[in-house]
C-alpha positions in Angstrom: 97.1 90.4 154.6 99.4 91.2 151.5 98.1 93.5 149.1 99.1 92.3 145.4 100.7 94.3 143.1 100.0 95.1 139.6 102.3 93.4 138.2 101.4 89.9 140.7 97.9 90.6 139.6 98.6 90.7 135.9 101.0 86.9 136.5 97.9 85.1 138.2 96.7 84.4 135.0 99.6 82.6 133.5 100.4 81.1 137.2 96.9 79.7 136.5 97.4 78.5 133.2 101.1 76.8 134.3 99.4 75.1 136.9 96.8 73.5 134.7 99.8 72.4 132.8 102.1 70.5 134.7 98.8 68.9 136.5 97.3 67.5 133.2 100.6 66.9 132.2 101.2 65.0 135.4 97.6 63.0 135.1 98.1 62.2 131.4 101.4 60.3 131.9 100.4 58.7 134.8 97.7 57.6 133.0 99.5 56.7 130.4 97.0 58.2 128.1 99.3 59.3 125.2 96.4 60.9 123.3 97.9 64.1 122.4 93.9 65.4 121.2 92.8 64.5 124.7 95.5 66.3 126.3 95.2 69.6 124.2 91.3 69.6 124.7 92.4 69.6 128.0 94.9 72.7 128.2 92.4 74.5 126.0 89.5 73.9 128.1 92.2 75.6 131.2 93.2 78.4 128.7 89.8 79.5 128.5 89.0 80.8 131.5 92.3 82.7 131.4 91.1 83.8 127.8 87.8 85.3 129.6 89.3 87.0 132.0 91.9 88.8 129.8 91.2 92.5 129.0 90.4 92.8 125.2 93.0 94.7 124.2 95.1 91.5 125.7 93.2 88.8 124.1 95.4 88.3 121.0 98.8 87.9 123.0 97.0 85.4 125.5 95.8 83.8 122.9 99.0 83.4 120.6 100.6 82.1 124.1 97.9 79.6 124.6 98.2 78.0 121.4 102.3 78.1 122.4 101.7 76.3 125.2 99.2 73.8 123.9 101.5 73.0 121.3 104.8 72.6 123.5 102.4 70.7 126.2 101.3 68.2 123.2 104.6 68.1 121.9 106.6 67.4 125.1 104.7 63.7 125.5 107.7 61.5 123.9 107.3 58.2 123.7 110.5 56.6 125.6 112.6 54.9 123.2 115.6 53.8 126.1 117.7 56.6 125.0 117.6 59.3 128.0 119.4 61.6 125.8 117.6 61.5 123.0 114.8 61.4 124.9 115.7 64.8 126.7 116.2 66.6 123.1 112.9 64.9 121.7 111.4 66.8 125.2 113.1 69.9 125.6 113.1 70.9 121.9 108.7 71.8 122.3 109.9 73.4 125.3 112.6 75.8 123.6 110.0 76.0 120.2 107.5 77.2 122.8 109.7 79.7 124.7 110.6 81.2 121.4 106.9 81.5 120.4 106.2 83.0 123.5 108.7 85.5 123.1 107.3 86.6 119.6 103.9 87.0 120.8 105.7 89.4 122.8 107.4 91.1 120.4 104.2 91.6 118.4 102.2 92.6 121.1 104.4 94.0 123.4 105.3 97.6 124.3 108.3 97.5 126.6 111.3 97.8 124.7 113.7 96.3 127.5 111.3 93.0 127.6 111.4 93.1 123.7 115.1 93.2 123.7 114.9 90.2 126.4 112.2 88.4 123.8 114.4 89.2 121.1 117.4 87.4 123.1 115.4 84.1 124.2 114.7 83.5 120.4 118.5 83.7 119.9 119.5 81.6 122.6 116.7 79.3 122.3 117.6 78.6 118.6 121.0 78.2 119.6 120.7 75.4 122.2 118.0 73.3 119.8 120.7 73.3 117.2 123.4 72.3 120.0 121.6 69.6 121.4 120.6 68.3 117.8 123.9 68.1 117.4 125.0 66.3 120.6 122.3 63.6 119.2 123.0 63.7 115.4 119.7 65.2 114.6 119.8 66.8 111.2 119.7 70.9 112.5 116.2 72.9 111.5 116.5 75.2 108.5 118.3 78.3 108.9 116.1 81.4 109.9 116.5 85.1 110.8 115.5 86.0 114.3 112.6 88.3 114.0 113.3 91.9 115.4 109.8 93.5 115.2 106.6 92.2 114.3 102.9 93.6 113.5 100.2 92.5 115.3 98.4 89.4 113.7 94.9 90.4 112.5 91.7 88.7 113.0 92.3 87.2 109.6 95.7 85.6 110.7 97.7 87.1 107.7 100.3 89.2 109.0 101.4 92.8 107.9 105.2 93.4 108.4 
């Protein structure tokens, strides 16, 4: 038998919550369902026995990613209007919007400074192929924004200090 590492150990949780995913993903639109309320009760319900399991201290970043998810999950479930490339930016702009909030969880909560740089570089990149393939579609482009470098924590309160 195997033995895990730490690093495989700490992934199961996310594995878990990717898996719920793409399988209520998968059951909603072969459902046909397209109530975006059902489908985040859904994820939520997933997320939290992820959100149990996760030490205290990493409660706040799994949580922030949850909600990241939910919202790129919810998001992602385009109606099909005939136009398969408009079609593909309506889907894979959630998915970017998600990626980069992902990556700023991590830069508030993280403490590697190679995986912030890496967080720091998938906002970048991220914002950069929304705004390309809004263009490839003539999609007005999203208000200019800097790229946030380092961020505090969010409190319990949800204001947060910078």
């Amino acid at each position: 038998m195997y033995r895990s590492s730490r690093a495989l150990r700490a992934l199961s949780p996310v594995g878990f919550v990717a898996a719920g995913f793409l399988l209520a993903t998968t059951l909603f639109s072969l459902a046909g369902s397209g109530t975006s309320e059902v489908l985040s009760a859904y994820i939520g319900s997933i997320c939290a026995t992820v959100l149990q399991r996760a030490p205290s201290m990493e409660a706040p970043f799994i949580s922030e990613n949850v909600d990241a998810m939910k919202k790129m999950m919810v998001d992602m479930g385009v109606k099909p209007t005939g136009d398969v490339d408009r079609d593909f930016v309506a889907m894979m702009v959630p998915h970017h919007e998600g990626a980069i909030a992902m990556a700023i969880a991590v830069l508030r909560y993280g403490h590697n400074e190679q995986i912030k740089r890496l967080a720091q570089e998938i906002i970048v990149t991220q914002q950069q192929e929304i705004s390309a393939m809004r263009l490839a579609v003539d999609e007005p482009l999203p208000a200019s924004a800097p790229s946030p470098t380092v961020l505090a924590p969010t409190p319990p309160n949800g204001v947060a200090v910078q």
